[in-house]
C-alpha positions as CSV (number, residue, x, y, z in Angstrom):
1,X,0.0,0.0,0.0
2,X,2.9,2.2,0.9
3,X,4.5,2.0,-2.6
4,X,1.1,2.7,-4.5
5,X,0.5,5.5,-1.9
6,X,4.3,7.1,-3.4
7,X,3.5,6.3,-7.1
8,X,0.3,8.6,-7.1
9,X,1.9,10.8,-5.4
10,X,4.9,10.9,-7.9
11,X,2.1,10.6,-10.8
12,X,0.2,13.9,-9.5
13,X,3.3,15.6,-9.0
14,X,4.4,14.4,-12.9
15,X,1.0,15.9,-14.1
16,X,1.2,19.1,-11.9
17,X,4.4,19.8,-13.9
18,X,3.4,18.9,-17.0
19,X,0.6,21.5,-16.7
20,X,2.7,24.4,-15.0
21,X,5.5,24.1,-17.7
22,X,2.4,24.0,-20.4
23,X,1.2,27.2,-19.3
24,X,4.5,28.8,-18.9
25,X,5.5,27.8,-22.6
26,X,5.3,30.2,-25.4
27,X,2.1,30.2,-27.8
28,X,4.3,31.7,-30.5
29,X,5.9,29.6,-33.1
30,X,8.5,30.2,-35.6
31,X,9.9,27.9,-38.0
32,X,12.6,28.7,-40.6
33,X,14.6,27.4,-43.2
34,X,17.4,28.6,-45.7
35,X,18.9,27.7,-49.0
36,X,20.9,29.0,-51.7
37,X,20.2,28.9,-55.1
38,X,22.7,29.6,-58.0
39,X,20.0,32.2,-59.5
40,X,19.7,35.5,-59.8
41,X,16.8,36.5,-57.4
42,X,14.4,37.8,-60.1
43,X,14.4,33.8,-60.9
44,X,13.7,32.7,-57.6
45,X,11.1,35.3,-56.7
46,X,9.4,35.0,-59.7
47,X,8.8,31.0,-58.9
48,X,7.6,31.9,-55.7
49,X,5.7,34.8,-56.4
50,X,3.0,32.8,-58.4
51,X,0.7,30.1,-56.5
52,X,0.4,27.9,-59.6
53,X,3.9,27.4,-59.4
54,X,4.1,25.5,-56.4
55,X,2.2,22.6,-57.0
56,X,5.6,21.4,-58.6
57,X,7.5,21.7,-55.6
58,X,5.5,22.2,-52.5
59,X,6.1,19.3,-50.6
60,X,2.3,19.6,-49.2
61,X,1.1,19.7,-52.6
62,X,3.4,16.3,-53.3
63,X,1.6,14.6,-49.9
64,X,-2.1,15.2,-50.8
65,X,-2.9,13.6,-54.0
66,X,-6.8,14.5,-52.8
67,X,-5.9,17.7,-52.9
68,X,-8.4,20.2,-54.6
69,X,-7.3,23.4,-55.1
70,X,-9.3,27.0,-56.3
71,X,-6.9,30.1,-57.2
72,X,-8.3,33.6,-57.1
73,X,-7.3,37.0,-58.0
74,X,-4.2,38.2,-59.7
75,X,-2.0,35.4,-61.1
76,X,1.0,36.5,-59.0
77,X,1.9,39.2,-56.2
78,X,0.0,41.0,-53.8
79,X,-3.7,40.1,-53.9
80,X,-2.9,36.2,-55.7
81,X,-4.6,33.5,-53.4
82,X,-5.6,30.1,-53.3
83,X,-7.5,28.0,-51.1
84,X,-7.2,23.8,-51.4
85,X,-9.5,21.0,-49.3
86,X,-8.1,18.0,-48.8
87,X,-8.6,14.9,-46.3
88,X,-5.0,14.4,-45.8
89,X,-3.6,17.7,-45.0
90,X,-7.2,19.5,-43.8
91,X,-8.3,23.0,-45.5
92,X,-6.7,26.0,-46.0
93,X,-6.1,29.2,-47.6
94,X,-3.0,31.3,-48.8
95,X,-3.0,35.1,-49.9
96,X,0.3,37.1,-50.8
97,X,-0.4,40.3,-48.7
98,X,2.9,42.2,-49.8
99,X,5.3,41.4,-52.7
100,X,8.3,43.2,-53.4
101,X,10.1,42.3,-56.1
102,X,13.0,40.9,-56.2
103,X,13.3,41.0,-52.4
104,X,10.4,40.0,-50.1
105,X,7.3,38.0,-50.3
106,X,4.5,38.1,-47.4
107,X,1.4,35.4,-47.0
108,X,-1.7,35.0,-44.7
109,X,-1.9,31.5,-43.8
110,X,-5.6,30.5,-42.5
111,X,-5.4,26.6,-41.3
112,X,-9.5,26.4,-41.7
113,X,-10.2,25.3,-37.8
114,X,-6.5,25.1,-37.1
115,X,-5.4,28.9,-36.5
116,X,-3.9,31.2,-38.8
117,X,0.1,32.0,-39.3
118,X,2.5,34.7,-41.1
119,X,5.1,33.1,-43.7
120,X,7.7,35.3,-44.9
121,X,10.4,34.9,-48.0
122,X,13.6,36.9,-48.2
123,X,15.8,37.2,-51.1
124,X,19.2,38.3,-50.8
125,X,21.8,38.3,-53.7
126,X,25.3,36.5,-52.9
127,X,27.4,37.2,-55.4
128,X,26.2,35.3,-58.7
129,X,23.6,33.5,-56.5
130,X,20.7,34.0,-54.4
131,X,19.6,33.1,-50.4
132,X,16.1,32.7,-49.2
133,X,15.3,32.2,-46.0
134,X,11.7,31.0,-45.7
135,X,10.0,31.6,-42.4
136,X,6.7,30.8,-40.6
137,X,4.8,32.6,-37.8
138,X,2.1,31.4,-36.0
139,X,0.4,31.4,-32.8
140,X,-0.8,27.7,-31.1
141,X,-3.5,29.4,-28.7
142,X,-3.9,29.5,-25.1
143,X,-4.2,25.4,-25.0
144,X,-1.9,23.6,-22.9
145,X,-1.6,20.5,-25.3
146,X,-1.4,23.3,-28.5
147,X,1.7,25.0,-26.7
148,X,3.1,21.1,-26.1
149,X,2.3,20.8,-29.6
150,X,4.1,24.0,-30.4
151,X,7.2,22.7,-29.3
152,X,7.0,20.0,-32.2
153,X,6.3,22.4,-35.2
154,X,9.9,23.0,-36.6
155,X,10.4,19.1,-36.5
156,X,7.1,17.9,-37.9
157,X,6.9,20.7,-40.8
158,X,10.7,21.5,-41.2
159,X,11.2,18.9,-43.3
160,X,8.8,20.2,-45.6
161,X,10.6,23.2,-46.2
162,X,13.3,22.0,-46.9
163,X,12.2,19.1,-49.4
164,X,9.8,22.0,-50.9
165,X,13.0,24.4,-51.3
166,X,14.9,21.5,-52.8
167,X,12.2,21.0,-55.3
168,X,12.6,24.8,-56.3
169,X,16.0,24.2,-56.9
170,X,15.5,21.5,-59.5
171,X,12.4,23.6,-61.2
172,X,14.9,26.5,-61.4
173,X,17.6,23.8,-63.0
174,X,15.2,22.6,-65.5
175,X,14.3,26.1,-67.0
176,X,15.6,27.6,-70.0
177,X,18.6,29.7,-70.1
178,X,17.1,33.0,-70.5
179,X,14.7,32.7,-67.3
180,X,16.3,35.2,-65.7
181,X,15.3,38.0,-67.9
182,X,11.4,37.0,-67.3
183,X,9.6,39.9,-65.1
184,X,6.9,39.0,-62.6
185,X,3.6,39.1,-64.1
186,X,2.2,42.1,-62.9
187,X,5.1,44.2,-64.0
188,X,4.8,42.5,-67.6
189,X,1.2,43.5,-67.5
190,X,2.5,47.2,-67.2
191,X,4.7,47.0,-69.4
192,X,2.4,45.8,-72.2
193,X,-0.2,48.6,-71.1
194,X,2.8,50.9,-72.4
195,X,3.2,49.6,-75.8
C-alpha cells in the first residue's frame, strides 16, 4: 500500500508539472529554413511569387494527391490567393499580402479550424547567386496541449521546407537559359499597357 501511496503521489506531481511548464510555454511559433540557389533572385522570386507554381514543388502539394485546389485574384503578387481541401492535410487558404520584387514575399496562412500564421520569403543576392530564407509565424492558442504541440512544429513541418525548397531548386535547374530575364507578371502586364 505504501508504494502505491508514493506512485500517485509521484504521478500527481508528474502531471502538476506537466501543466505548469504547459502554461509557462510560449504560444508563438517560428519555423525557418534557408537555402541557396545559383540564380539570380528575379528567378527565384518570380517561382515563388506565383501560386500555380508551387504545386511542382511544394512538398504539401506532393503529400495530398486528394488535394483540390481554387486560385483567385491576380495570377501573381500582392492580392494572388488560393484555397485547397483535402482529407489528408485538412483546408486551408494562402494570400500574398505584400510582394516586393525581387526581395520580399509576405502570406496569410488561415489553417480552416487550425489557427492562422505569417510566412515570410527573403531574397538576398550572394554574389552570382541568391539566399532565401523562408519563415513561418504562428500562434498555437492559449491550449496547454497546442503549446506542447508548439514545441514539435519545426520538427514535424521542417522537413517540408526543406524538401519543398529542394524541389525549387530542381524547377529553377530545368528552366531555360534565359529565365532570368522574365519579369513577374504584374510588372509584364505594365509593361504591355505601355506599348
Amino acid at each position: 500500500m505504501k508504494a502505491l501511496k508514493i506512485i500517485g503521489i509521484v504521478l500527481l506531481v508528474l502531471i502538476a508539472l506537466f501543466f505548469l511548464i504547459g502554461l509557462l510555454l510560449p504560444s508563438e511559433v517560428h519555423v525557418e529554413r534557408e537555402k541557396t540557389f545559383a540564380a539570380q533572385p528575379e528567378v527565384v522570386f518570380n517561382e515563388v511569387n506565383n501560386f500555380k507554381n508551387w504545386e511542382d514543388w511544394s512538398a504539401w502539394h506532393q503529400m495530398a494527391d486528394d488535394m483540390e485546389i481554387t486560385y483567385s485574384g491576380p495570377s501573381s503578387g500582392e492580392g494572388a490567393s488560393y484555397s485547397w481541401t483535402s482529407e489528408t492535410i485538412g483546408n486551408g487558404s494562402q494570400r500574398i499580402i505584400e510582394s516586393r520584387p525581387y526581395e520580399l514575399i509576405r502570406t496569410e496562412l488561415d489553417f480552416e479550424g487550425e489557427g492562422m500564421g505569417k510566412g515570410t520569403w527573403k531574397f538576398t543576392p550572394v554574389n552570382d547567386s541568391t539566399k532565401v530564407v523562408w519563415a513561418l509565424d504562428a500562434d498555437m492558442g492559449s491550449g496547454i496541449f497546442d503549446k506542447y504541440m508548439g514545441l514539435l512544429m519545426d520538427t514535424m513541418i521542417g522537413s517540408n521546407f526543406e524538401q519543398s525548397l529542394e524541389g525549387i531548386e530542381k524547377e529553377i535547374e530545368n528552366m531555360p537559359a534565359d529565365t532570368s530575364t522574365v519579369m513577374p507578371d504584374s510588372t509584364m502586364m505594365e509593361a504591355d499597357s505601355l506599348r
